[in-house]
LUMBASE-775103 format. One record per residue: z negated, y negated, x of N, C-alpha, C in turn. Coordinates in steps of 0.1 Angstrom, whole numbers, plus 5000, padded with zeros to 4 digits. Each point is the difference from the previous one (the first is absolute). Example, Ala and Ser with C-alpha at 12.3 -4.5 7.8 and 13.67 -1.06 7.14 Angstrom:
- n.zz_n.yy_n.xx_ca.zz_ca.yy_ca.xx_c.zz_c.yy_c.xx
- 4922_5057_5132_5000_4988_4991_5000_4988_5009;
- 5007_4989_4996_5000_4989_5009_4992_4989_4992;
end
This chain:
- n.zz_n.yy_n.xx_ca.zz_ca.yy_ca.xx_c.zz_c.yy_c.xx
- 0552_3632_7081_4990_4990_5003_5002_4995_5014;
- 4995_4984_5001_5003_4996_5013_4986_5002_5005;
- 5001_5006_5015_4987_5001_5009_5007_4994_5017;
- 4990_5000_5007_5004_4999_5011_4996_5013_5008;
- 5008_5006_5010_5001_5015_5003_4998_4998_5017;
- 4989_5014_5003_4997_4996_5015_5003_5013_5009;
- 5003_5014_4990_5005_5014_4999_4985_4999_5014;
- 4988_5003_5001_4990_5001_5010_5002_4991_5011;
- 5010_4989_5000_4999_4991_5011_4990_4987_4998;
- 4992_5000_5010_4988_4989_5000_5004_4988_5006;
- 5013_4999_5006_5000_4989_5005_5016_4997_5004;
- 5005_4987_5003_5015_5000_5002_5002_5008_5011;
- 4992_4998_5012_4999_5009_5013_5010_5015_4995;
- 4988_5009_4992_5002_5012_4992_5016_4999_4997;
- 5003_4992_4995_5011_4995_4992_5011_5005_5010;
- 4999_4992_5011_5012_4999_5009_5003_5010_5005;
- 4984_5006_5001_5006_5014_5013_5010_5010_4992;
- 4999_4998_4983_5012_5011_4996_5013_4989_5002;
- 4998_4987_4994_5013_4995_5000_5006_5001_5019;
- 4998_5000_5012_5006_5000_5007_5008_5016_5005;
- 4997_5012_4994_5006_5010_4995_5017_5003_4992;
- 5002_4987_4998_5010_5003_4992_5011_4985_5008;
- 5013_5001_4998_5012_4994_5005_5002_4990_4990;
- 4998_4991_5001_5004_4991_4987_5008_4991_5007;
- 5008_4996_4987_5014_4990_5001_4996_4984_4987;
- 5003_4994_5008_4995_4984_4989_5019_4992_5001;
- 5004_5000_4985_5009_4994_4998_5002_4988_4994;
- 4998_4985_5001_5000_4989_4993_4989_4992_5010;
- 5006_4989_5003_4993_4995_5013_4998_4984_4994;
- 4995_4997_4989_5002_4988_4995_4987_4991_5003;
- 4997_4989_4986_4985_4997_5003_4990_5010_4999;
- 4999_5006_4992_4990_5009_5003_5001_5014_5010;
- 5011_5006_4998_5005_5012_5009_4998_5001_5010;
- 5000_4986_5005_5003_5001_5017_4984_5000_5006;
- 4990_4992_4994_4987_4999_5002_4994_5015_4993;
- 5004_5007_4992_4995_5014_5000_5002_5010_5007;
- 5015_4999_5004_5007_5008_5014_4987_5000_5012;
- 4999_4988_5001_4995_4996_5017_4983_5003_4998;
- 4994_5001_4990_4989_5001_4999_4994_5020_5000;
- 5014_5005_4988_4999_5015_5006_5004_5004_5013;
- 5008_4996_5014_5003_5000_5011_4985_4996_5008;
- 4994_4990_4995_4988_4997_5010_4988_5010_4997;
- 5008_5001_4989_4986_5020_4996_5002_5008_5005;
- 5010_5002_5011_5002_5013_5009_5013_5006_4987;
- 5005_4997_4993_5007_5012_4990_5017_4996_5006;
- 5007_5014_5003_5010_5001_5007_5008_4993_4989;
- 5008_4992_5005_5010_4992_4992_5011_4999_5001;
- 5014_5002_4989_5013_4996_5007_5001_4991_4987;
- 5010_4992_5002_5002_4985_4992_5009_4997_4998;
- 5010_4991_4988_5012_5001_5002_5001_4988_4985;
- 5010_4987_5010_5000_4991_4992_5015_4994_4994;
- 5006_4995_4990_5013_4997_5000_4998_4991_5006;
- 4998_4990_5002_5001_4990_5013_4990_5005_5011;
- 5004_5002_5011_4994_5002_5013_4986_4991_5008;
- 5002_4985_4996_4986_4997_5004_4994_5000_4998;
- 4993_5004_4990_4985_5005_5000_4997_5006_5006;
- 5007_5014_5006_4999_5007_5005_4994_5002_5016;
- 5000_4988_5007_4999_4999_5010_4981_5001_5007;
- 4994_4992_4993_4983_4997_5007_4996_5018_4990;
- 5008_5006_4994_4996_5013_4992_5003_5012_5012;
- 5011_4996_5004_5006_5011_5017_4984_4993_5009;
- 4998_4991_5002_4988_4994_5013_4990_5010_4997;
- 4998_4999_4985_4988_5007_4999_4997_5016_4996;
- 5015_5002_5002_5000_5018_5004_5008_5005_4992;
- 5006_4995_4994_5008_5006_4984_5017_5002_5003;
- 5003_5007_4998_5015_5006_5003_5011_4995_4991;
- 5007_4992_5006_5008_4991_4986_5013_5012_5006;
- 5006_5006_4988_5011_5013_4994_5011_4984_4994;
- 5011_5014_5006_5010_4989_4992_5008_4997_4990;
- 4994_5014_4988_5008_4998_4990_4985_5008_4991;
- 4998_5001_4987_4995_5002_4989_4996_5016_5006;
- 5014_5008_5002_5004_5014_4999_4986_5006_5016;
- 5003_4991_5009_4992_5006_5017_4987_4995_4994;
- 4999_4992_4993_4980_4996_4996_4995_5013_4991;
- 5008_5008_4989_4997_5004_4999_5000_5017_5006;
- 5008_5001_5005_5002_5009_5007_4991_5004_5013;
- 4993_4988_5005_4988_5003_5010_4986_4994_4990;
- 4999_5004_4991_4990_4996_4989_4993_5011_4993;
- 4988_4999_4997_4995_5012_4992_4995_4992_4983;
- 4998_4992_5002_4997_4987_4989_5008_4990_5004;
- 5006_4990_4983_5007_4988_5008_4992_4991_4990;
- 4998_4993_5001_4997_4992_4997_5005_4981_4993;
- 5005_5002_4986_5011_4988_4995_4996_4987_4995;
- 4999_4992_5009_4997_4983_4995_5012_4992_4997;
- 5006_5007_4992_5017_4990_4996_4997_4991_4992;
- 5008_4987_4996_5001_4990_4995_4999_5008_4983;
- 5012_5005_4998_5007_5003_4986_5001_5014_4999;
- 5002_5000_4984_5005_5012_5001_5015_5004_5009;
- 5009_4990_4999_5013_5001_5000_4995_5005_5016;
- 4993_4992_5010_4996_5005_5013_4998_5015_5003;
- 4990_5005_4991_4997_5012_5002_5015_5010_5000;
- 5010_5002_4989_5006_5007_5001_5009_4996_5008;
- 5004_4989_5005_5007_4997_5008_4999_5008_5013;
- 4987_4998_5008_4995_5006_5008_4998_5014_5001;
- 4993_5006_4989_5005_5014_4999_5011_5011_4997;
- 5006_4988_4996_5020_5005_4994_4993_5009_4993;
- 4995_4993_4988_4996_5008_4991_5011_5010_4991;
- 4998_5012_4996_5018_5006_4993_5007_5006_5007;
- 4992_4999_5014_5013_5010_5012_4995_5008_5005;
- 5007_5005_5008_4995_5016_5010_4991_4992_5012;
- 5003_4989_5004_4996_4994_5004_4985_4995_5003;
- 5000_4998_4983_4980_5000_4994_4991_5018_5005;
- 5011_5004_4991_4994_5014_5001_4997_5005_5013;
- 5007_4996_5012_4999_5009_5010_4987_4986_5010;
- 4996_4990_4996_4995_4995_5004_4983_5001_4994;
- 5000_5003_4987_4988_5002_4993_4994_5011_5000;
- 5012_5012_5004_4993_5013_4997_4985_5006_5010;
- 4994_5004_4999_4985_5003_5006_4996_4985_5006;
- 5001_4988_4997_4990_4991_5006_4992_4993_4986;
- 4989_4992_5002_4995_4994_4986_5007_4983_5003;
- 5000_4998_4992_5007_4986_4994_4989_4991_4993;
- 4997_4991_5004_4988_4989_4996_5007_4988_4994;
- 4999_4995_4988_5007_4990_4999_4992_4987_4997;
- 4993_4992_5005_4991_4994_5003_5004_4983_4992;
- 5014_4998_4996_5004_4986_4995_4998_4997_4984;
- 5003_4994_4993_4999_4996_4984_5017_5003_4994;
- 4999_5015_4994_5015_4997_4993_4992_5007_4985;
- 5012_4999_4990_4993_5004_4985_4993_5013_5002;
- 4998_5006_4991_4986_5011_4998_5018_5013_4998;
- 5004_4994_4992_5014_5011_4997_5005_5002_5015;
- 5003_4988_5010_5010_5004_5010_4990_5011_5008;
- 4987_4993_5006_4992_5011_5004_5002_5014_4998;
- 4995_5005_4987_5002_5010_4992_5013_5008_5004;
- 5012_4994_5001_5009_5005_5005_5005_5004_5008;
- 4997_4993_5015_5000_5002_5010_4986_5009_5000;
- 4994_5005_5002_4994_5005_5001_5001_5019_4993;
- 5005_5003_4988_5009_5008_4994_5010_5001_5014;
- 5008_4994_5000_5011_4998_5016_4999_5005_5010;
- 4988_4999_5004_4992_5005_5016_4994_5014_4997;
- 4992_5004_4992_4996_5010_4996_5017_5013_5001;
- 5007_4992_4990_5011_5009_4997_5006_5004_5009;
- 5003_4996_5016_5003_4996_5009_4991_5011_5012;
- 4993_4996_4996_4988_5014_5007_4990_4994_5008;
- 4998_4984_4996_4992_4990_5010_4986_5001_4984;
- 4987_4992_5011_4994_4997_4992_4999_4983_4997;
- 4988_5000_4990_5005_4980_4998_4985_4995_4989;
- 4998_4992_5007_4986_4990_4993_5005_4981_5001;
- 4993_5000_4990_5006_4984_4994_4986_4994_5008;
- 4999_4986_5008_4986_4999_5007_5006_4983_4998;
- 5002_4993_4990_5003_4987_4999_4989_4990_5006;
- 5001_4991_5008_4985_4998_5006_4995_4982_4994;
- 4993_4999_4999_4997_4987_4993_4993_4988_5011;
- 5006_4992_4997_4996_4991_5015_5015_4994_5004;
- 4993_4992_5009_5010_4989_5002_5004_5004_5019;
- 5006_4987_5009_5001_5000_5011_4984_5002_5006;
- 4992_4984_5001_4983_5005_5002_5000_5012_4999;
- 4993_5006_4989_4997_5012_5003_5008_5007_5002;
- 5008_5002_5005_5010_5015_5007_4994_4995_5017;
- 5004_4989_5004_4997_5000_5008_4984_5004_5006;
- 4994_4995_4992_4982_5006_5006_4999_5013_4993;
- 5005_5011_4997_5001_5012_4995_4994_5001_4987;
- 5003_4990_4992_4988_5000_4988_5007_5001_4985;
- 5014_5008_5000_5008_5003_4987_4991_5009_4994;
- 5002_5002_4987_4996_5011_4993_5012_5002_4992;
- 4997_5020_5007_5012_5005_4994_4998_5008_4988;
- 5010_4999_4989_4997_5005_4988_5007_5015_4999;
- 5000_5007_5008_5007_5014_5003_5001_5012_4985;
- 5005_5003_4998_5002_5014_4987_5012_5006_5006;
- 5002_5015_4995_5006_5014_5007_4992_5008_4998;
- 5003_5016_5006_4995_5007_4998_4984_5001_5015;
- 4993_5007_4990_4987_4997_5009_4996_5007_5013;
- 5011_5008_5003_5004_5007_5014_5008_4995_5007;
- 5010_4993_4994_5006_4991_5007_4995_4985_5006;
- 4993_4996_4992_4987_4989_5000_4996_5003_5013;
- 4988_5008_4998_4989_5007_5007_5009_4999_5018;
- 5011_5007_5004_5007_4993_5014_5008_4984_5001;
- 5000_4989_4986_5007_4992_5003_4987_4990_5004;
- 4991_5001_4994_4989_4987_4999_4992_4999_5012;
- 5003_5007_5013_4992_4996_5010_5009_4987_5007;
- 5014_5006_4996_5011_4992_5006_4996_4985_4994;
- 4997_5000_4986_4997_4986_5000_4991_4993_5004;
- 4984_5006_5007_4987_4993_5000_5003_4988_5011;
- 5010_5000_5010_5003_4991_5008_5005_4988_4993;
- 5005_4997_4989_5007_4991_4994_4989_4994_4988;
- 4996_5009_4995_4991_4997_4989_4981_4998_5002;
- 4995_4998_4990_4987_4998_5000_4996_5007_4984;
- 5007_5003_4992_5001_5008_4990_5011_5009_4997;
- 4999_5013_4997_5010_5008_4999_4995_5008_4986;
- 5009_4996_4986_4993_5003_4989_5010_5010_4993;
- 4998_5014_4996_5007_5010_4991_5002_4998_4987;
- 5011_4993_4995_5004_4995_4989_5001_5017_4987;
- 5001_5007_5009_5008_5015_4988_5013_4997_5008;
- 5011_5008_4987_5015_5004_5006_5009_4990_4997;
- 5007_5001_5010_5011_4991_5000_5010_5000_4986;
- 5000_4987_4993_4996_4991_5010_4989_4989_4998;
- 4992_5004_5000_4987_4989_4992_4996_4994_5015;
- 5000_5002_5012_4999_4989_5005_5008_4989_5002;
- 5014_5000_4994_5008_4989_4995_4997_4994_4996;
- 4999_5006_4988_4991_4990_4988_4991_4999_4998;
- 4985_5002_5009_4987_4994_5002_5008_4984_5010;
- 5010_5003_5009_5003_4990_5004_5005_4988_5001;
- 5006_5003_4985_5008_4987_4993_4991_4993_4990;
- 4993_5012_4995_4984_4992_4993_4991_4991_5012;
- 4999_5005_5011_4994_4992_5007_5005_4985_5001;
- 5017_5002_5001_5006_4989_5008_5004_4994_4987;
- 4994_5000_4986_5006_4990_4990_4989_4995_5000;
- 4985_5003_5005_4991_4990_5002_5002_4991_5009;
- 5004_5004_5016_5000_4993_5006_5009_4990_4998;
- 5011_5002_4993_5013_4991_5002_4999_4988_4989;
- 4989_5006_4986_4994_4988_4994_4988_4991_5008;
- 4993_5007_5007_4994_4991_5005_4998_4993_5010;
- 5013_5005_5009_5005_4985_5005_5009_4991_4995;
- 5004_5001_4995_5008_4995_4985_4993_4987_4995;
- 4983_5003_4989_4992_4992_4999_4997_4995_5010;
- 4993_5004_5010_4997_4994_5014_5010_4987_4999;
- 5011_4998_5002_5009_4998_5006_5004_4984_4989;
- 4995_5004_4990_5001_4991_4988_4987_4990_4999;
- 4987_5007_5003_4990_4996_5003_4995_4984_5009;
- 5010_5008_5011_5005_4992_5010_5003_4987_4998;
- 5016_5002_4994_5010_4992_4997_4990_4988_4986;
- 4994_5004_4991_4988_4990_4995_4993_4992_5005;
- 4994_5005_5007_4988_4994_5012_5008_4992_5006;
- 5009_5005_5008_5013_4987_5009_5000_4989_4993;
- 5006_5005_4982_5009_4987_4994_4987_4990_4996;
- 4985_5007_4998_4992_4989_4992_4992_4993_5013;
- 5006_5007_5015_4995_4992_5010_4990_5000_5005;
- 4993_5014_4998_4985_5006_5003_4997_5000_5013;
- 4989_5001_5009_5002_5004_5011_5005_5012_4999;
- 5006_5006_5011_5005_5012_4999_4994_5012_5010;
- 4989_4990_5009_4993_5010_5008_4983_5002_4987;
- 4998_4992_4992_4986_5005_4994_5006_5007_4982;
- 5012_5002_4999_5011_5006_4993_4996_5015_5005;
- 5003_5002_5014_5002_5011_5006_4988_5007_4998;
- 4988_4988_5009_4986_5008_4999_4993_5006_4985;
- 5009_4996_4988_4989_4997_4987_5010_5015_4997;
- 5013_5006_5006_5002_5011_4999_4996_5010_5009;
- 4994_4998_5012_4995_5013_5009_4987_5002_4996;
- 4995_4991_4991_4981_4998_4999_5003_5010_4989;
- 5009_4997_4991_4997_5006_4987_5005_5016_4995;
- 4998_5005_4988_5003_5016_5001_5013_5004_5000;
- 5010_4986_5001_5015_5011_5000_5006_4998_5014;
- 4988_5002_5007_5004_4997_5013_5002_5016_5011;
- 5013_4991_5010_5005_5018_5002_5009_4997_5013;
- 5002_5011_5007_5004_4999_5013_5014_4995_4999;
- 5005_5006_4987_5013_4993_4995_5004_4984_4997;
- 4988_4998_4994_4996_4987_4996_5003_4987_5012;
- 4992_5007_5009_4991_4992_5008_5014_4996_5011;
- 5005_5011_5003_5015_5001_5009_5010_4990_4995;
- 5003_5006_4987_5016_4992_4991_4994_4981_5001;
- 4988_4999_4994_4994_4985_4996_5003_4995_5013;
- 4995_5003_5013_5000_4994_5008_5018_5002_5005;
- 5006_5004_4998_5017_5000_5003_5003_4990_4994;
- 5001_5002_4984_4999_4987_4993_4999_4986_5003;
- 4987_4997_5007_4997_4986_4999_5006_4995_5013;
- 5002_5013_5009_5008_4995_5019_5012_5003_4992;
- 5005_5001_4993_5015_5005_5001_5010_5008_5006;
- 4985_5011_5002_5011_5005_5013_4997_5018_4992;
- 5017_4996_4998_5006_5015_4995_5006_5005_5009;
- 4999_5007_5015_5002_5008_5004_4994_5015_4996;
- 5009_5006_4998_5003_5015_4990_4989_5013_5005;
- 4987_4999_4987_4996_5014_5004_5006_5009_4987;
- 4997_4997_4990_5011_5005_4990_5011_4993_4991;
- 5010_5000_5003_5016_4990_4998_4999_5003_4983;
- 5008_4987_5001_4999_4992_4985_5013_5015_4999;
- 5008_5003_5004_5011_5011_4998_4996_5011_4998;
- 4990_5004_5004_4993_5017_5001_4990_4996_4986;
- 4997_4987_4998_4987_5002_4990_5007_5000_4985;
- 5013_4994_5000_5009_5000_4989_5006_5007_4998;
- 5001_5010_5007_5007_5013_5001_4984_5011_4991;
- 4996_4998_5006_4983_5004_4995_4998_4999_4987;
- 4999_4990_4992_5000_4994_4990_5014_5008_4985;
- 5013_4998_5010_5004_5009_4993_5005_5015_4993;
- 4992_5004_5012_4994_5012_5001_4989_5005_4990;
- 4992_4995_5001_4988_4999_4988_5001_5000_4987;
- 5012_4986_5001_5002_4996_4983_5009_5014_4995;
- 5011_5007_5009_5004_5011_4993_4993_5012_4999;
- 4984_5000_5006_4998_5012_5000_4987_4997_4990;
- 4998_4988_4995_4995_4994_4986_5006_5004_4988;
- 5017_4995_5003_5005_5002_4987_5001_5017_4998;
- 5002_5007_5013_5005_5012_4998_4989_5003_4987;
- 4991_5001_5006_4986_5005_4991_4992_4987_4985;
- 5010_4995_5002_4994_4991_4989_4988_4995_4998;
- 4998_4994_5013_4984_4987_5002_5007_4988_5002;
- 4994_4992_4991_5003_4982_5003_4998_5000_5006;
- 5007_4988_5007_4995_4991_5017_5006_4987_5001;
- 4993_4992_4992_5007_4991_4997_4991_4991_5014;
- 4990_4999_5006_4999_4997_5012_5007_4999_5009;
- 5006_5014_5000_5007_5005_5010_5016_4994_4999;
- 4997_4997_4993_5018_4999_4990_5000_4981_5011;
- 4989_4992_4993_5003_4989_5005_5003_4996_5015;
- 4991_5012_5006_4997_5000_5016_5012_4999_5005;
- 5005_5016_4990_5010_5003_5008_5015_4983_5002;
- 4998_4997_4991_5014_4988_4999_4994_4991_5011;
- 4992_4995_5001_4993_4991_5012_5006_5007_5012;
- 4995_5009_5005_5008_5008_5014_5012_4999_4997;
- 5009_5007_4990_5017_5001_5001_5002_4984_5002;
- 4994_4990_4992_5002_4985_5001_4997_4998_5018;
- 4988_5003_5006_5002_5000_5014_5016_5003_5011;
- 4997_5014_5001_5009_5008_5003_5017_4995_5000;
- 5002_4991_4981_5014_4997_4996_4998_4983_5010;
- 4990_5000_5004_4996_4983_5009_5007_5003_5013;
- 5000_5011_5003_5004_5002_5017_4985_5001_5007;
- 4988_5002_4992_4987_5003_5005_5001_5012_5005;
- 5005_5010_4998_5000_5018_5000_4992_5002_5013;
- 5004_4998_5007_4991_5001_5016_4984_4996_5003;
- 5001_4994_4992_4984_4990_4999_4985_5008_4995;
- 4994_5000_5002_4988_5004_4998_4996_5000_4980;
- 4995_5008_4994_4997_5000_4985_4994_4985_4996;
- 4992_4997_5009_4998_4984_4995_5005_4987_5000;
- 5013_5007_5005_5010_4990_4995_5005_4999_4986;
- 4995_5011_4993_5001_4996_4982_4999_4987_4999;
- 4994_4994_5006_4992_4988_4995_5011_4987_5001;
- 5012_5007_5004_5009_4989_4998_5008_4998_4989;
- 5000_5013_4994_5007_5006_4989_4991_4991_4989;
- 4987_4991_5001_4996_4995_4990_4999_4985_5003;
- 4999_4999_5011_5006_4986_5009_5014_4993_4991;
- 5008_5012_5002_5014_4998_4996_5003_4994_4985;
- 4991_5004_4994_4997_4997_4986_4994_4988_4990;
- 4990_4994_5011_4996_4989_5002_5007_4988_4990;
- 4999_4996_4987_5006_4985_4999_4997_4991_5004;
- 4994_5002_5005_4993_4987_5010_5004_4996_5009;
- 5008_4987_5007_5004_5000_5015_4992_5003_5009;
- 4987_5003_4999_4991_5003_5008_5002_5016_5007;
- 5008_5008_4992_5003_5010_5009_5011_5007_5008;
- 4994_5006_5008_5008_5003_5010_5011_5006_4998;
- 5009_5000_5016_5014_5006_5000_4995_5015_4999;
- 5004_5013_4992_4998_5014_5005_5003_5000_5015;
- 5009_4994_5005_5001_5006_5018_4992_4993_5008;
- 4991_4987_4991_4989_4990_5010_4987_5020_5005;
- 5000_4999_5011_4990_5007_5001_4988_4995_5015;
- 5004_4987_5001_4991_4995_5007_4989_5000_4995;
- 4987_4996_5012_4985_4999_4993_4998_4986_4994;
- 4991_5003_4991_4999_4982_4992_4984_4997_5007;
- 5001_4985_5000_4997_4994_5008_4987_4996_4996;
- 4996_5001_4985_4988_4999_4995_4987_5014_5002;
- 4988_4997_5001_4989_5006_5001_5008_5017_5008;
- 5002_5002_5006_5007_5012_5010_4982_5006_5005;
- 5000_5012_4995_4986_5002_5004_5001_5006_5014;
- 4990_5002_5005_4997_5003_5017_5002_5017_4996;
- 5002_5006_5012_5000_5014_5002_5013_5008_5000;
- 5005_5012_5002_5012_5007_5008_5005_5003_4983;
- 5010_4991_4994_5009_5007_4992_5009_5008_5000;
- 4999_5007_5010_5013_5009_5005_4992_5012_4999;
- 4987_5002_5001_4991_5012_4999_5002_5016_4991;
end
């Protein structure tokens, strides 16, 4: 059963004073990584950091954090590490998953693995770590750039519940919900359930959109007739307004969300649930992505339907300027 767990702590305060107790290491310094890094550092929690490209790394050293120079020294002055990699292919890369290497790096520390890979790879890496003599909790976190940055992810954590019990204070700096799925690895897969909602519904959003554009609506009382009404949502409110400015600067990439997507669909088929939603979503992103969109923000789907257009009326997939009609007032970058 999912609850949310406070082990007698009343407050994040509570929270920290065990998390600054322990040596943690944060590996994956991306869009989200790098704003969770810097956020557990401003909580007082000792940090060492360690990125395959080096600059992120830099305003993370300003604010106290010990950039190590290889995988092997992060964890080695580490008591928890903490993993925000891209891929699976990342993770083992990074850990030289298979070698003496893994082993002598995993043994007595806990291993957090905090990114979206299948429910199977999880599962196994985690088998891996244990075998190894380390411990290991899956803590996949849901949320975009925004919220990492204002500390407002919610993490869907499962492992064993002693092992839990010392990883979850480490997260209260990053998150605003910290929820016990059961054992690994069901916080995977509470996570990919989550993110085949989200990825349809900016998806529709996104189509929504692309109607209203073509029949020439205004597009700022478009906007308001969806914040007034019930399927209205922080998600909503964010993507619509990227949308109508055009401005896909990346809080979650059309690349990571299609990677997402087909992650889902196999861990649909594995188990044998339709997704025929998911099915269509998913071609719209790979259609992005195969555009040279990959870098772009998830609401750039919307080109993938642009593209499609018999109409000369629509756009190039790489137009991603703002259009010039009804542009509503207020911060679309939000």
């Amino acid at each position: 059963m999912i609850h949310r767990y406070y082990d007698g702590c009343h407050s994040r305060h509570d929270w920290l004073e065990v998390a600054v107790e322990a040596r943690v290491g944060f590996v994956g310094l991306g869009i989200m990584g790098h704003s969770m890094a810097a956020n557990l550092r401003r909580a007082g929690v000792p940090l060492s950091v360690w990125n395959r490209s080096p600059e992120p790394t830099s305003d993370l050293a300003a604010l106290g954090a010990v950039v190590r120079s290889s995988p092997a020294a992060l964890f080695d002055a580490s008591d928890v590490v903490l993993l925000m990699l891209a891929h699976e292919s990342a993770v083992d890369e990074v850990l030289q998953r298979g070698s003496d290497v893994f082993t002598r790096m995993v043994r007595g520390r806990t291993v957090v693995h905090l990114g979206t890979t299948s429910p199977g790879f999880s599962a196994g890496l985690g088998r891996d770590v244990e075998a190894a003599g380390g411990d290991y909790v899956e803590a996949p976190v849901s949320g975009s750039r925004i919220p990492a940055e204002r500390g407002e992810l919610v993490a869907l954590a499962a492992g064993r519940p002693t092992v839990l019990d010392r990883v979850e204070p480490l997260l209260a700096p990053m998150c605003r919900e910290v929820l016990r799925c059961g054992s690994v690895p069901a916080g995977t897969g509470t996570k990919l359930a989550v993110n085949l909602y989200l990825c349809t519904m900016v998806a529709g959003l996104a189509e929504a959109y692309h109607l209203a554009d073509r029949l020439d609506l205004d597009l700022d009382v478009f906007r308001q007739a969806l914040d007034s009404g019930p399927m209205a949502s922080a998600v909503s409110a964010v993507k619509l307004a990227k949308l109508v400015a055009r401005d896909f600067e990346a809080q979650a990439a059309v690349r990571d969300v299609h990677t997402n997507t087909r992650l889902i669909a196999e861990a649909a088929r594995a188990v044998g649930a339709a997704s025929p939603l998911l099915d269509a979503t998913r071609e719209l992103f790979r259609a992005s992505e195969a555009a040279g969109l990959g870098a772009l923000d998830m609401a750039a789907v919307v080109t993938a339907l642009e593209g499609r257009d018999p109409s000369p009326a629509g756009r190039s997939p790489h137009d991603t300027s703002p259009g010039t009609r009804h542009t509503p007032s207020g911060d679309a970058g939000s």
